[in-house]
C-alpha positions in Angstrom: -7.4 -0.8 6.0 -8.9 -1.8 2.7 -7.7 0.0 -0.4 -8.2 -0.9 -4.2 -5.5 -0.8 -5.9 -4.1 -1.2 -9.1 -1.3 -0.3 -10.1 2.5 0.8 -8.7 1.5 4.7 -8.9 -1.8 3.7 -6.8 0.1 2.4 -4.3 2.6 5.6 -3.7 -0.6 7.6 -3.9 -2.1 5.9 -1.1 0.9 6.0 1.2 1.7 9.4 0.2 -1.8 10.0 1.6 -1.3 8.5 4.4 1.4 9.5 6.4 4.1 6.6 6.1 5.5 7.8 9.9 2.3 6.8 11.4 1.6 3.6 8.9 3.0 0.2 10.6 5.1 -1.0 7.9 2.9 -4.4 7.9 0.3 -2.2 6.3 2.0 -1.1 3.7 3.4 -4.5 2.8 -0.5 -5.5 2.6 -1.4 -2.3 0.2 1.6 -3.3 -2.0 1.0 -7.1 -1.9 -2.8 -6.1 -3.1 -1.7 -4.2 -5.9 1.1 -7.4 -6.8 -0.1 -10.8 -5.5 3.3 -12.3 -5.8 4.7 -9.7 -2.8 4.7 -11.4 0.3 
């Protein structure tokens, strides 16, 4: 997976697109630590 993101709203689009029941929740700890580095 390999999204550019930018900003909070990018981030709920993204999962919103994909379906959260099917993403592994490590994923979308790594799409909302690109969008804020200082997530971990």
């Amino acid at each position: 997976m390999s999204f550019k993101i930018t900003t909070l709203d990018d981030v709920l689009d993204t999962v919103m697109m994909e379906n959260p029941k099917e993403m592994e929740l490590e994923e979308i700890i790594e799409v909302i630590g690109q969008a804020n580095p200082i997530v971990k």
